[in-house]
C-alpha positions as CSV (number, residue, x, y, z in Angstrom):
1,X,0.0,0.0,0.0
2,X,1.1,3.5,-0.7
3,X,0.5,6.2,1.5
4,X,0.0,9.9,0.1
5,X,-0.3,13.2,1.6
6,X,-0.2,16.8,1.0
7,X,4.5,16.4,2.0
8,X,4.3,13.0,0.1
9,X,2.1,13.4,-2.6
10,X,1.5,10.6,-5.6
11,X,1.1,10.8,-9.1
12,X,-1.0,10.0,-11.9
13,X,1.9,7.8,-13.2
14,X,2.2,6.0,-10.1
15,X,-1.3,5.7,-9.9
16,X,-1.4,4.0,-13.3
17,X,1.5,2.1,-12.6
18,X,-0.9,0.9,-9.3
19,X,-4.1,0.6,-11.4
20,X,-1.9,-1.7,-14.1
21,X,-0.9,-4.0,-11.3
22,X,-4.0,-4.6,-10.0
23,X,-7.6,-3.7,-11.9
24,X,-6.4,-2.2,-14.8
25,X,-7.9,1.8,-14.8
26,X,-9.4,1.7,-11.1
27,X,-7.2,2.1,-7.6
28,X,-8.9,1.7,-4.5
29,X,-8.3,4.0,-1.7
30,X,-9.3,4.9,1.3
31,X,-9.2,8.7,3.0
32,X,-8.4,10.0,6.7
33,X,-10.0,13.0,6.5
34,X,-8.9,13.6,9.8
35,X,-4.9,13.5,9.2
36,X,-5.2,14.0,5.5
37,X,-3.9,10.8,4.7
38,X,-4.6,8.9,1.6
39,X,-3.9,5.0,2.0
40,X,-3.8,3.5,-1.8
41,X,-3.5,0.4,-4.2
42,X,-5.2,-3.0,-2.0
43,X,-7.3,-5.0,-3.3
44,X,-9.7,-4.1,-0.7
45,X,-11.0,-0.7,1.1
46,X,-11.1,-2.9,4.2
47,X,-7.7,-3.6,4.3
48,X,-6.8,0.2,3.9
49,X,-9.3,0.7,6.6
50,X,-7.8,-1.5,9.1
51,X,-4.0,-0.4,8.6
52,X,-5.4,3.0,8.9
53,X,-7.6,2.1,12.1
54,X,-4.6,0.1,13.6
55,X,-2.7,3.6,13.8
56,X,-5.6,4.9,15.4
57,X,-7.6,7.2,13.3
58,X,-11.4,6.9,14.0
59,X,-13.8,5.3,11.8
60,X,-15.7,8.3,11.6
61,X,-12.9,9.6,9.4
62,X,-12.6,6.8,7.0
63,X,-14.4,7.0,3.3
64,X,-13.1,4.5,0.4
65,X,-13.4,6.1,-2.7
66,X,-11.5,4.3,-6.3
67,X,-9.5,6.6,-8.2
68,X,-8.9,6.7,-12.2
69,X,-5.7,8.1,-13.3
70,X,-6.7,8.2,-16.8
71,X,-9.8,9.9,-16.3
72,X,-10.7,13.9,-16.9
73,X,-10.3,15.2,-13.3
74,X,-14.2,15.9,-12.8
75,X,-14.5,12.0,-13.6
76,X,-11.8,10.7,-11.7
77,X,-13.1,10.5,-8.1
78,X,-15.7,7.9,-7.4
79,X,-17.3,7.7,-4.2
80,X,-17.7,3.8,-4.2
81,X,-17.3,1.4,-1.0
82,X,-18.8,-1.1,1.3
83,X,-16.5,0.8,3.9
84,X,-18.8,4.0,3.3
85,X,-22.1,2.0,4.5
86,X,-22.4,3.0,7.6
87,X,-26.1,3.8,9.0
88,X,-25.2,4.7,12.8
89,X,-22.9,7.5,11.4
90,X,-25.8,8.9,9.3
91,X,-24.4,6.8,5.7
92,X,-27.0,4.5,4.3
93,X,-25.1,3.9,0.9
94,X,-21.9,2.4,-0.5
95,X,-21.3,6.4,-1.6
96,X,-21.1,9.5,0.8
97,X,-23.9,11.0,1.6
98,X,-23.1,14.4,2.7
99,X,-22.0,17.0,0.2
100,X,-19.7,18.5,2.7
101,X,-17.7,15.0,3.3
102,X,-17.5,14.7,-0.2
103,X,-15.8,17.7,-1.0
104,X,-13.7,17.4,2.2
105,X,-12.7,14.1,0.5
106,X,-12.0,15.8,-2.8
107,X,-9.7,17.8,-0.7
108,X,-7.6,15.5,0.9
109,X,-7.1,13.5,-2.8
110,X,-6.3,17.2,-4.3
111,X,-3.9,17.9,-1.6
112,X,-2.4,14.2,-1.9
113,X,-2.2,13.7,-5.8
114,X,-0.6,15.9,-8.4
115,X,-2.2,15.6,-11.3
């Protein structure tokens, strides 16, 4: 797994590079929106979730989303995972719910990609 942030940012070419290895145009990730950390390239978001949750962030905090490098940048971003279904913290849907979470996600990837 490959961690990004805003001081260790990755890049499209390493996300293909990721996406090549693995499902071909797609990389799964999973955001700490809390310490702006992006965990990438598992084959699952749950995986992501628990290395992230065994360093103690909060679930709370956690969103999988699944990245395409090769995508125009309004396209990119999907808000996808079994992660994000989480009724007791108000998300009833694989996607995220809240507007505002969603762009503080697009955030974080902004900050932690250079596109």
């Amino acid at each position: 797994m490959r961690r990004a942030t805003e001081s260790d940012p990755v890049t499209l070419d390493e996300l293909r590079q990721m996406a090549a290895g693995r499902f071909g145009d797609m990389v799964k990730g999973v955001v700490d929106l809390q310490r702006g950390i992006v965990l990438l390239d598992a084959d699952m978001h749950a995986d992501q979730e628990a290395e992230l949750l065994a360093e103690g962030a909060r679930q709370e905090d956690l969103w999988g989303i699944n990245l395409y490098p090769d995508l125009a940048e309004e396209e990119w971003l999907e808000f996808d995972s079994m992660i994000n279904l989480r009724p007791s913290f108000g998300n009833r849907s694989r996607g995220v719910d809240d507007p505002l979470k969603r762009a503080a996600i697009a955030d974080v990837v902004g900050r932690a990609v250079r596109r």
